[in-house]
C-alpha positions as semicolon CSV with decimal commas, in nm:
position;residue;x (nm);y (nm);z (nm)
1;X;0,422;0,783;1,302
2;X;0,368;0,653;1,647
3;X;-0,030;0,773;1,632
4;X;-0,053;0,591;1,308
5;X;0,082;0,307;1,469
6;X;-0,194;0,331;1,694
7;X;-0,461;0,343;1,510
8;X;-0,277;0,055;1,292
9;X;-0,318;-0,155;1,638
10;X;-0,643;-0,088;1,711
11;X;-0,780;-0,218;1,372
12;X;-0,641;-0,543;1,426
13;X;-0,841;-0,852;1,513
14;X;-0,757;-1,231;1,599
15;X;-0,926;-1,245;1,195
16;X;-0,769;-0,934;1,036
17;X;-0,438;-0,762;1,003
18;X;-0,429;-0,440;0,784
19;X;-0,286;-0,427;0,454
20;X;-0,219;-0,191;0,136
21;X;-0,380;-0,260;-0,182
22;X;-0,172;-0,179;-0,484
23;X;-0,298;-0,212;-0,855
24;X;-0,282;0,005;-1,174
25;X;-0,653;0,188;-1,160
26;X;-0,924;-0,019;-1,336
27;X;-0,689;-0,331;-1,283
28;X;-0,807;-0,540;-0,989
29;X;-0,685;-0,888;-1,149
30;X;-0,334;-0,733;-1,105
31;X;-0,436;-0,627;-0,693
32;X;-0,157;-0,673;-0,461
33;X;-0,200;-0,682;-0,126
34;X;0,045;-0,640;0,151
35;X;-0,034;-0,682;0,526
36;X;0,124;-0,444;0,755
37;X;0,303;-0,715;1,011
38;X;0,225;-0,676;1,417
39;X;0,626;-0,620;1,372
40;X;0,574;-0,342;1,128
41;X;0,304;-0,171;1,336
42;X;0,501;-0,228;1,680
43;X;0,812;-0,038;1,514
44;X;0,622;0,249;1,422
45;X;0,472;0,288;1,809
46;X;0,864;0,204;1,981
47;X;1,061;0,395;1,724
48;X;0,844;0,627;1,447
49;X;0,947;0,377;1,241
50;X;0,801;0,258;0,926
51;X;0,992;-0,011;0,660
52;X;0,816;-0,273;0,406
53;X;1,017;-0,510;0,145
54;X;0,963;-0,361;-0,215
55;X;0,660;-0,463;-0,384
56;X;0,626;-0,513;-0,738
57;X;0,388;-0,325;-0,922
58;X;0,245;-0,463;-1,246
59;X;0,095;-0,190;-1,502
60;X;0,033;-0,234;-1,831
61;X;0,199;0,039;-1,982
62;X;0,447;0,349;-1,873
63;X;0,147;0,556;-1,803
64;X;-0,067;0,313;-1,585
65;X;-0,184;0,511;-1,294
66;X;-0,108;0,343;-0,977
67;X;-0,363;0,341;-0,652
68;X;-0,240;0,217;-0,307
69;X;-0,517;0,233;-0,049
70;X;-0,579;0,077;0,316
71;X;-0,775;-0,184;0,418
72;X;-0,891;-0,193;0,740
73;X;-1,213;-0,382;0,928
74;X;-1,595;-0,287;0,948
75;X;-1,751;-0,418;1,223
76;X;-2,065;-0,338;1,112
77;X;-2,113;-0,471;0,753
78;X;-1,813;-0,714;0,881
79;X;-1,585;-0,737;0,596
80;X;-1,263;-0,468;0,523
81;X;-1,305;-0,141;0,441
82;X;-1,086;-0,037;0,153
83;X;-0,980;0,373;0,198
84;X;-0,758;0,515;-0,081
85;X;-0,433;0,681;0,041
86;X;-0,404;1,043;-0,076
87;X;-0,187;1,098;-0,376
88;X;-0,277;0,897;-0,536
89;X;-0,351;0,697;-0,812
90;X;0,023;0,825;-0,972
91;X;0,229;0,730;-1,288
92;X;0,528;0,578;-1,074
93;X;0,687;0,452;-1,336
94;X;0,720;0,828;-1,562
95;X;0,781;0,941;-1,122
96;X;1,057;0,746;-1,140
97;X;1,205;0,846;-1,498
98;X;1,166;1,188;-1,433
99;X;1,320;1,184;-1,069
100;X;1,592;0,968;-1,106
101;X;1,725;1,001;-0,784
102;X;1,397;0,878;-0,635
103;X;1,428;0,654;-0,354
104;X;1,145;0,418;-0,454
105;X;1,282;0,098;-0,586
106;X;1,019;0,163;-0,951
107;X;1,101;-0,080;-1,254
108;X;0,847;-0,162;-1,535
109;X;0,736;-0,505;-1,606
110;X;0,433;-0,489;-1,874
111;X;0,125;-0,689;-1,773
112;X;-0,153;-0,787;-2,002
């Protein structure tokens, strides 16, 4: 956690904080992003830390895949870099139903 931290720090810029990228596949008008604070990032180098507030996911049905990916900066084309996390894209929403004890906070609000 504390080497992801890290690398977390060393992709920031006076311009650019990282951030996840969360949308049902094929659903980009739906996109949310969520930056990964200086706080966040600190509390994963101090303590191995690593907490965000739940983010709602909009999918347009039970079965909408899910991607989350990274965004980070390219210096060279200068513009972010979007790499997708491994896992995924998953069906949180059937996750959730079938593990009901899962500790993601999941609940399914249709988007069209």
């Amino acid at each position: 956690m504390r080497e992801l931290g890290h690398f977390l720090s060393s992709h920031q810029t006076p311009n650019f904080q990282p951030y996840f990228r969360i949308q049902e596949r094929h659903r980009e008008d739906f996109a949310v992003n969520r930056v990964i604070t200086p706080d966040t990032i600190s509390r994963m180098i101090t303590m191995a830390q690593f907490s965000m507030n739940p983010i709602e996911i909009k999918v347009s049905e039970k079965n909408g895949a899910t991607t989350i990916a990274l965004a980070l900066p390219d210096e060279a084309s200068r513009r972010e870099d979007v790499v997708p996390i491994s896992g995924f894209p998953r069906v949180l929403v059937m996750d959730h139903i079938k593990k009901s004890k899962n500790p993601l906070n999941v609940r399914y609000k249709a988007c069209n």
